[in-house]
C-alpha positions as CSV (number, residue, x, y, z in Angstrom):
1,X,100.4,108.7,90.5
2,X,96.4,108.1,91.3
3,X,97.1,109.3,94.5
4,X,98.7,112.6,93.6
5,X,96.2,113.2,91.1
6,X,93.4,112.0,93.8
7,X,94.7,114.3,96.4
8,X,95.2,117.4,93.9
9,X,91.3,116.8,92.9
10,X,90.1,116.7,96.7
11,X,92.0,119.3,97.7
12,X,90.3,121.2,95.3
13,X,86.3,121.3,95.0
14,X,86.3,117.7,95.9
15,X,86.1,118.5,99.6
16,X,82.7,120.4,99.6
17,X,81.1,117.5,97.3
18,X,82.0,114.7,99.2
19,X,81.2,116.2,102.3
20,X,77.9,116.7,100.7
21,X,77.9,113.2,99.2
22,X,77.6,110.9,101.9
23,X,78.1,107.9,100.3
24,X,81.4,108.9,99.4
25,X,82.4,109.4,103.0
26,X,85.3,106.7,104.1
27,X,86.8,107.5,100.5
28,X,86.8,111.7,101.7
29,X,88.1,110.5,105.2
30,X,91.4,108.5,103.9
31,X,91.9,111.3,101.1
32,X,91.8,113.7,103.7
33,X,94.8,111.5,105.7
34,X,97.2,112.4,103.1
35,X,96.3,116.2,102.4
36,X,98.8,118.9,103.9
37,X,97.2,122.0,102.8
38,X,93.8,123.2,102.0
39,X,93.4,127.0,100.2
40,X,90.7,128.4,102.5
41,X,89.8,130.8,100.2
42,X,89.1,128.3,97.9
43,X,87.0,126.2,100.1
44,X,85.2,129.3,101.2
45,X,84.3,130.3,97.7
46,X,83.1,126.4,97.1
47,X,80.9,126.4,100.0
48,X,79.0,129.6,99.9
49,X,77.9,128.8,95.8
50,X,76.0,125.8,97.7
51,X,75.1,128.0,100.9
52,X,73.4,124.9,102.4
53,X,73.5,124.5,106.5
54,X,74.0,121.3,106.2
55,X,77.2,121.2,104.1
56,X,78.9,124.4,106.5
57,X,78.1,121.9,109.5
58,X,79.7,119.2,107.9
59,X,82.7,120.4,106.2
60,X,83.4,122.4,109.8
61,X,83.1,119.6,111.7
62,X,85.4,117.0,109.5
63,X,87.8,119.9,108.5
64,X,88.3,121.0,112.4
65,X,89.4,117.7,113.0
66,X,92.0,117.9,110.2
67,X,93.1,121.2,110.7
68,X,96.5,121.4,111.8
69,X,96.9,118.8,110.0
70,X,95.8,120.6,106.3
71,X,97.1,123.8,107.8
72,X,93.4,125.9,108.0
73,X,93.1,128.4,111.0
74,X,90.7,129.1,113.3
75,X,89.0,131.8,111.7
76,X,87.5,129.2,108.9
77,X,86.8,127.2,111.1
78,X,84.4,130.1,112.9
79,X,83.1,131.2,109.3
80,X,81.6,127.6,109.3
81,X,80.3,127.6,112.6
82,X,79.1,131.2,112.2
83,X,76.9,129.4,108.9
84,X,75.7,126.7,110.6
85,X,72.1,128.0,111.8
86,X,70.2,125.7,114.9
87,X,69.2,123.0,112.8
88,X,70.2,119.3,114.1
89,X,71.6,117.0,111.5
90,X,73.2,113.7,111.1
91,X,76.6,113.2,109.9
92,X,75.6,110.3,108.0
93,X,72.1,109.5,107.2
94,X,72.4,105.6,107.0
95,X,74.7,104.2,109.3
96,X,74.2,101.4,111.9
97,X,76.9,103.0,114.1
98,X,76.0,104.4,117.4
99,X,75.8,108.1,117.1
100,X,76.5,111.0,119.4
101,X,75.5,114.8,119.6
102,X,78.0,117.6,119.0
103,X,76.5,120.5,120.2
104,X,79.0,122.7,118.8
105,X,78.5,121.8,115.7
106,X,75.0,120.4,115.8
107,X,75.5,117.1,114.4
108,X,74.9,113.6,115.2
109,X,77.8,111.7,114.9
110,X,78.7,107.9,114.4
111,X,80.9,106.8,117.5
112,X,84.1,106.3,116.3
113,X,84.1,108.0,113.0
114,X,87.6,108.6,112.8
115,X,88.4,105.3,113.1
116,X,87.4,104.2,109.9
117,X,90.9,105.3,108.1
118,X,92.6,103.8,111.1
119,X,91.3,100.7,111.0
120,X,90.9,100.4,107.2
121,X,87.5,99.1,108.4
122,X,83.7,98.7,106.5
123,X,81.6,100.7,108.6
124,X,80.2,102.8,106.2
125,X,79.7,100.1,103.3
């Protein structure tokens, strides 16, 4: 039952904040393993009332990664890039992980940041 009600409140507004929240990052990337479908039209709506860079980067970047997955299509996935501006950011601010450049989405992200659900690890704590 906490999971189903977890998952119904993420799938909601929940993405955008946590994506936005850092901190709360390993608990977005496991609720994201167990979503199926994300309303675009919701997200869209959630993400242009905070109309931040930063928050279209990352949202993009983590949601690209899940998209077949949460069954989003392409075309959100170019609204976020098309938001993004030429700004560099970090994924995570305070992580000791190694981190790598995505030009695409102009981001630095931790090596292995997927891995985290996978391996039920700490890296983030």
């Amino acid at each position: 039952m906490l999971v189903r009600l977890r998952t119904k409140w993420v799938a909601k507004r929940g993405i955008v904040e946590m994506c936005r929240d850092t901190w709360r990052f390993e608990e977005l990337l496991n609720c994201l393993e167990g979503i199926h479908y994300l309303d675009e039209s919701k997200l869209r709506v959630y993400l242009d009332a905070y109309d931040t860079q930063a928050l279209y980067q990352k949202t993009g970047f983590l949601l690209e990664h899940y998209r077949e997955d949460v069954l989003l299509s392409q075309e959100f996935i170019d609204y976020c890039k098309q938001k993004i501006g030429k700004s560099r950011r970090y994924m995570l601010s305070e992580t000791d992980e190694k981190s790598r450049y995505n030009s695409e989405w102009e981001l630095m992200v931790p090596e292995g940041l997927f891995k985290i659900t996978e391996q039920g690890g700490d890296m983030l704590v």
